[in-house]
C-alpha positions in Angstrom: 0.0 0.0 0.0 1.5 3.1 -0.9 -1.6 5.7 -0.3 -0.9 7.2 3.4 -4.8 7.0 3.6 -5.4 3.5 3.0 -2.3 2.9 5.3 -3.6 4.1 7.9 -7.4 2.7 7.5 -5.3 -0.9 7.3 -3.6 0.1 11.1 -6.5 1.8 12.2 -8.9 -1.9 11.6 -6.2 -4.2 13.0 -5.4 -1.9 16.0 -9.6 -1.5 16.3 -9.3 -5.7 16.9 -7.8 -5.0 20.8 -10.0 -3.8 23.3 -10.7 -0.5 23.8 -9.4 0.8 20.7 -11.9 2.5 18.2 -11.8 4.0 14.9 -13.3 7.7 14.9 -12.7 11.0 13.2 -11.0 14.2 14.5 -11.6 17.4 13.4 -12.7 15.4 9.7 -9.5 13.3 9.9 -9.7 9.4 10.7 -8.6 9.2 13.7 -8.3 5.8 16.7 -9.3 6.7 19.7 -8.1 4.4 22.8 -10.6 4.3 26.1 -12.6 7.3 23.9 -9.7 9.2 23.8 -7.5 10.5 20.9 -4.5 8.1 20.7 -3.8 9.0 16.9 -5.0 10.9 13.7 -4.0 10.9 9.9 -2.9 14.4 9.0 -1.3 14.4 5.2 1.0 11.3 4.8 1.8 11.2 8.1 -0.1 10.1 11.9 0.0 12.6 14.7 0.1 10.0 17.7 -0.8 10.9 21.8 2.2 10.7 23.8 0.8 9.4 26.8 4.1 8.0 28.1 6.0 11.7 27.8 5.0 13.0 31.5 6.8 9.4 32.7 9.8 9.9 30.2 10.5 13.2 30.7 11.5 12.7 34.8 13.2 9.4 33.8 15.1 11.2 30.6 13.9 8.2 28.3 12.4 9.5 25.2 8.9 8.3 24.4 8.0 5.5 22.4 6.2 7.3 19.9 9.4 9.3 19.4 11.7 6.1 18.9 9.2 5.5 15.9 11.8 6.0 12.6 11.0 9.3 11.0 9.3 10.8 14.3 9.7 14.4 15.6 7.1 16.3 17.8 4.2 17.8 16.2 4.6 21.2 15.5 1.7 22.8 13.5 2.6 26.1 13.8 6.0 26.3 13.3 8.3 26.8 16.3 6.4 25.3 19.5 6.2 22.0 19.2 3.5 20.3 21.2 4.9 18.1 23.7 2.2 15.5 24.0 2.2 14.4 20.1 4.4 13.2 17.7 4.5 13.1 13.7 5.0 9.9 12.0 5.1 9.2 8.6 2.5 6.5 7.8 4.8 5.1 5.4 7.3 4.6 8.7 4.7 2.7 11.0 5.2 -0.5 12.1 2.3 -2.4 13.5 4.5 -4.0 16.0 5.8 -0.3 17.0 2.3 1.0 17.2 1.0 -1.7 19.7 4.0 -0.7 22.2 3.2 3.0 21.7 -0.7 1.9 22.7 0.3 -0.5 25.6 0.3 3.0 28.1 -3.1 4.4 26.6 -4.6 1.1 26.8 -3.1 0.6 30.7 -4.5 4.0 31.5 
């Protein structure tokens, strides 16, 4: 699949299979939402994930999960103040094994 779209309605139906986890829409965008909160969304060719796990991470000085994700980098939709709670991920980048330890904490929580 090369269509970031279709991409991410494939991860979106296989991550909708554990419990909890629902596909939805965010401001028009397909988005999953984990315990009926936003966990991740499909902006352009990339996902903007949660980053549930940063609060933990950033007293312990381990980077998020989300953030280990090849390609990541926080989301910054304005340009110059990134928004520490989500990252950017190119769809194309996005593993389904990586996605299901980045939505172990959401699911926990």
């Amino acid at each position: 699949m090369s269509d970031p779209q279709s991409e991410f309605k494939h991860l979106a139906s296989l991550l909708a299979l554990r419990p909890g986890v629902s596909k939805s829409k965010i401001f028009g965008m397909p988005s999953i939402k984990v315990n009926g909160k936003a966990f991740a969304c499909l902006s352009g060719d990339s996902m903007i994930l949660n980053l549930v796990d940063v609060p933990q991470a950033g007293r312990s000085g381990e980077p998020s999960r989300a953030l280990a994700l090849e390609g990541a980098k926080l989301f910054d939709p304005m340009g110059g103040r990134p928004m520490k709670e989500w990252a950017l991920v190119p769809v194309n980048q996005a593993d389904l094994a990586d996605l299901h330890q980045v939505l172990q904490p959401h699911q926990a929580g």
